[in-house]
C-alpha positions in Angstrom: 87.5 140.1 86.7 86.9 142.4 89.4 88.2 145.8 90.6 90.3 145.0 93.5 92.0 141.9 91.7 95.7 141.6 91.2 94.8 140.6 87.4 92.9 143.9 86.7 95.4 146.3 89.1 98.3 145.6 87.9 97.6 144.0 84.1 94.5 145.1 82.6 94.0 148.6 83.8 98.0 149.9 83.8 97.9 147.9 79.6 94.3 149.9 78.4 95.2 153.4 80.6 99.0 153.5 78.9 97.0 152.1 75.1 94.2 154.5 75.7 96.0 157.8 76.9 98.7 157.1 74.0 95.9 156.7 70.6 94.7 159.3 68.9 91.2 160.9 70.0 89.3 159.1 67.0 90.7 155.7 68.3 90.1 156.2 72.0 86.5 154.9 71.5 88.0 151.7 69.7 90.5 151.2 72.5 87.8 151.1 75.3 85.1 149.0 73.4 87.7 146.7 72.6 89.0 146.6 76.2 84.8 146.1 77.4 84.7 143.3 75.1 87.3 141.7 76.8 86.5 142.7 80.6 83.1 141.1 79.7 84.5 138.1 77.8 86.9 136.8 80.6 83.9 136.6 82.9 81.1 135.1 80.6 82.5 134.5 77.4 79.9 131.8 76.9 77.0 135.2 76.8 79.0 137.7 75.0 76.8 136.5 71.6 73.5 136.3 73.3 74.6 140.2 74.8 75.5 141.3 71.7 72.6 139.9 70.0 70.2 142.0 72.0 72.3 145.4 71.4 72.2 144.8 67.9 68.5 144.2 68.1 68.0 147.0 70.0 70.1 149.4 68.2 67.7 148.5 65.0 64.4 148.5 66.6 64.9 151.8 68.0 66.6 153.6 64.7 63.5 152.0 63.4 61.5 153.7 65.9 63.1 157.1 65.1 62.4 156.7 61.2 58.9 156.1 62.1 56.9 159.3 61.8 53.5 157.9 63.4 53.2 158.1 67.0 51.4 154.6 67.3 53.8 152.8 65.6 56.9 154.1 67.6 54.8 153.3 70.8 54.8 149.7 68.9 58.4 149.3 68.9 58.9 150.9 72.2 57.0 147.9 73.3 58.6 145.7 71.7 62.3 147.2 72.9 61.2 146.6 76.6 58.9 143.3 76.5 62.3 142.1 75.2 65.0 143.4 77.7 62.8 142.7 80.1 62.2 139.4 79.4 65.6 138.8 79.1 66.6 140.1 82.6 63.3 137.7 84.6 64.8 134.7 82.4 68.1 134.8 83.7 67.8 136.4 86.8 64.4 134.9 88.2 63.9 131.5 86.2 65.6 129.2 88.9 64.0 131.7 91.9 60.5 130.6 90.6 61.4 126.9 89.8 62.8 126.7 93.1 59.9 127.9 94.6 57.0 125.9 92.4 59.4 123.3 93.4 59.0 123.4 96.7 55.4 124.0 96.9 54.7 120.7 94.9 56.9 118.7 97.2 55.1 119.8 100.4 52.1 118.2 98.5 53.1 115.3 98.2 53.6 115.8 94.0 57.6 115.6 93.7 59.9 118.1 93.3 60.7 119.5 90.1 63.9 118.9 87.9 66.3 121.5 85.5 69.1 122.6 84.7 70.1 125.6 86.5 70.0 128.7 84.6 73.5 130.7 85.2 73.5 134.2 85.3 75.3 136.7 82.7 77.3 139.2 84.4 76.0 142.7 84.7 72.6 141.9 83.1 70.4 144.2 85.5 72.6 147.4 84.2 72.5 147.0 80.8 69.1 146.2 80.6 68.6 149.3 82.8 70.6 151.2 80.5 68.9 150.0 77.1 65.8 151.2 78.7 66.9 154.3 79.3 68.1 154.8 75.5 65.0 153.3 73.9 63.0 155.5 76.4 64.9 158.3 75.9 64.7 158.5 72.0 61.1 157.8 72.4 60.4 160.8 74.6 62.5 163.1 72.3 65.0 164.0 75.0 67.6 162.5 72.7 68.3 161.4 68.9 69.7 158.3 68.3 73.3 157.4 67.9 74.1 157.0 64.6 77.2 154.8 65.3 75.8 151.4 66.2 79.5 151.4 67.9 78.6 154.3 70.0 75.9 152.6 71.0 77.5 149.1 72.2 80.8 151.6 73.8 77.3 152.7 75.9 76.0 149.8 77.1 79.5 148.1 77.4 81.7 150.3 78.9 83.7 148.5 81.5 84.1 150.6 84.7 80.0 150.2 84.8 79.2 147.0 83.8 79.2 145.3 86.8 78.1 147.0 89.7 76.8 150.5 88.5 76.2 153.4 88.7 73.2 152.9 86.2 74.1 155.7 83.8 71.2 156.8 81.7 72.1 157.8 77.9 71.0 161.1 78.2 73.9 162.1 80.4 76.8 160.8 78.5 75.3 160.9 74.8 77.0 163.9 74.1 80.6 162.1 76.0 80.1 159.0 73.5 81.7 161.2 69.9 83.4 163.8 72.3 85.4 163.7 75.7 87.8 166.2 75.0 86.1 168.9 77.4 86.8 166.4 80.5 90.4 165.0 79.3 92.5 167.0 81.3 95.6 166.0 83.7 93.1 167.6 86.3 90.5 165.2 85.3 92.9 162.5 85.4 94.3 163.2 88.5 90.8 163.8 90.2 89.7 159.7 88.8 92.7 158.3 90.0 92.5 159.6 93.7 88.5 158.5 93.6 89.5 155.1 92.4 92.0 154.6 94.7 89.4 155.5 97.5 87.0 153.0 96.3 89.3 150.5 96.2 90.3 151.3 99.7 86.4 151.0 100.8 86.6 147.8 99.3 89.7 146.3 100.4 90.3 148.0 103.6 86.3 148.0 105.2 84.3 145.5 103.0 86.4 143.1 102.7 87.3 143.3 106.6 84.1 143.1 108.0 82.7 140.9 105.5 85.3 138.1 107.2 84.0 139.0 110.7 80.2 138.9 109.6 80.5 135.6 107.8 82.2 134.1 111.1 79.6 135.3 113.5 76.8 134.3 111.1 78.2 131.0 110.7 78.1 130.5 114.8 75.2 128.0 115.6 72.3 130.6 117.7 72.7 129.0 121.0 76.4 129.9 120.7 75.8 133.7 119.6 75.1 135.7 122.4 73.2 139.3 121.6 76.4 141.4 122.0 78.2 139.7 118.8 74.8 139.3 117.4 74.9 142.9 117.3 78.3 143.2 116.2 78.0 140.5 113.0 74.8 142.7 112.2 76.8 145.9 112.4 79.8 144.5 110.4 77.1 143.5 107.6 75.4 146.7 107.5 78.7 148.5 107.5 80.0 145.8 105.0 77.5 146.5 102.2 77.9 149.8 102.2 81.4 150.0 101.7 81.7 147.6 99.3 78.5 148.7 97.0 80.0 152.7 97.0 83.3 151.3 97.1 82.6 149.7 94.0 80.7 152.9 92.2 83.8 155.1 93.8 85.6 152.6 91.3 83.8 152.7 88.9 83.8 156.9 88.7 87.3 157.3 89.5 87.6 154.8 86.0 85.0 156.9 84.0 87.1 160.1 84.6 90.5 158.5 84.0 88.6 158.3 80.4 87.2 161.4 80.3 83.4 160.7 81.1 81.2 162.0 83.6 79.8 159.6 85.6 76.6 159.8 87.8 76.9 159.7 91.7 75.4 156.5 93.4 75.8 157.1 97.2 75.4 160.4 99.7 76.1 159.1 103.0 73.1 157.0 103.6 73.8 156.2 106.8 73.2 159.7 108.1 69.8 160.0 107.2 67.0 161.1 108.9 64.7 159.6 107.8 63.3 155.9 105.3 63.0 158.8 102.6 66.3 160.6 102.6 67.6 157.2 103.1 66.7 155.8 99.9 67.4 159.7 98.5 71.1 158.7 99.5 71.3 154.8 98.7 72.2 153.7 95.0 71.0 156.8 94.2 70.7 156.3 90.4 68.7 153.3 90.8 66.1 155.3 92.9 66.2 158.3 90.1 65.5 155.6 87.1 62.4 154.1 89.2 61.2 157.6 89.6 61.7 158.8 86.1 60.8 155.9 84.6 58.0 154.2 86.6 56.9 156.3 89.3 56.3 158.9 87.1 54.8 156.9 83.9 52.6 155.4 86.4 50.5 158.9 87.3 53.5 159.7 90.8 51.9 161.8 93.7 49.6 163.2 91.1 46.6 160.5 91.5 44.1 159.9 94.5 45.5 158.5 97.7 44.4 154.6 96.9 46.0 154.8 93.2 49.5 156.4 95.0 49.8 153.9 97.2 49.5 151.2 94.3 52.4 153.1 92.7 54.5 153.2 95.7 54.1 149.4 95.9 54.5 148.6 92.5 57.8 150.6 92.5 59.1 148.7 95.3 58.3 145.4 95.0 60.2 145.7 91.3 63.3 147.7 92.7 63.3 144.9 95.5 63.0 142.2 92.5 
């Protein structure tokens, strides 16, 4: 179910806004799990146990971690938090990239290629493992306590209007939103999510969508019938394309958060304006840059280490924000 689809305009959203808006503060948190639940269900109902497994795991290792007055033992189940969303996210998201790839190699060998069932990917698995991170991370370093409410917790990780395409939102900035929103739910605030919705859903519609068409056609032209002038323009409408629909998409996805009374981080600055590779990536899916910096680039020693060692860091952070 996406954004921009007649089944989420004009039956979901309209049904949760009027349900949401209408309960009682203490239910409003019921209202919008039970509405994440089923965004995520009618798109991979077949991983909604195997996601909720891992939350629940989660939740446990890191109240466990809390509890744990030794240093070296929280370290332990910090470890342990990330060795598993991590593994989870490479399974699913990387398994049939590799097999493809050993594959091939053995077949230009001469040793046959290599049989498996395909591995299908759960929806919205690079966020929420992003955003598990951030919490078990987060509680480790102090910056915040754990949620007491493991139904807190899964609202965090579940919440709808972020689940598929961002922005990453790291628990820190909403962990105070998660037990009280009444500071941000305001006819104001309301008014201010709608018109960003509808803006992102223009961007989508209007310009992604658009140029998408025209890029596919021009990409699907054979080379000897693509002269450099529409070359130029399929590249354009792709580069274009992309944008729009990726900011698009967060615009949505902000516009929702404040229709609900949370605060969403920013994801895009007008990256095409840029100056320079640096400001660009400063402006570009901008809460995926600021969670590789805090939480890798940093961790790893930053600009603080001899040249040799900051150019290993630079690399490492790049090749896994590429991956």
């Amino acid at each position: 179910m996406v954004f921009s689809s007649t089944l989420f305009l004009f039956y979901f959203l309209p049904s949760f806004l009027a349900l949401y808006w209408l309960v009682p503060a203490r239910f409003k948190n019921a209202v919008a799990l039970g509405a994440s639940l089923l965004f995520y269900a009618w798109g991979g109902l077949s991983f909604l146990g195997l996601f909720l497994g891992s939350v629940v795991v989660n939740f446990f290792l890191i109240r466990a971690m809390a509890a744990t007055p030794a240093r070296w033992k929280q370290r332990i189940f910090l470890i342990i938090s990330i060795l598993l969303n991590v593994s989870l996210l490479f399974y699913f998201k990387y398994a049939n990239f590799f097999l493809d790839n050993v594959s091939a190699v053995r077949g230009y060998f001469g040793a046959g290629e290599l049989t498996w069932e395909k591995v299908v990917l759960p929806i919205g698995i690079s966020f929420f493992t992003f955003e598990k991170l951030t919490y078990t991370i987060d509680v480790y370093r102090g910056v915040n306590q754990p949620l007491r409410s493991f139904w807190d917790f899964l609202l965090y990780i579940m919440l709808f209007p972020k689940l598929i395409a961002g922005p990453i939102v790291r628990f820190h900035e909403i962990a105070g939103q998660l037990t009280d929103r009444r500071a941000f739910d305001t006819v104001d605030e309301k008014l201010a999510g709608f018109f960003r919705f509808m803006v992102g859903l223009g961007k989508k519609v209007l310009i992604a969508n658009v140029l998408g068409q025209q890029a596919d056609r021009l990409f699907a032209l054979p080379p000897e019938a693509l002269p450099t002038g529409l070359a130029w323009v399929g590249a354009l409408a792709y580069t274009f394309q992309i944008y729009f629909d990726f900011s698009g998409y967060s615009d949505m996805a902000i516009g929702l958060g404040r229709l609900m009374g949370f605060q969403f981080p920013e994801n895009f600055n007008s990256p095409y304006v840029a100056r320079s590779i640096t400001e660009f990536w400063q402006r570009w899916h901008i809460t995926l840059g600021r969670w590789m910096r805090d939480y890798l680039y940093v961790p790893l020693g930053g600009n603080r280490v001899r040249p040799s060692r900051l150019y290993l860091n630079l690399c490492t952070v790049f090749v896994l924000s590429g991956l």
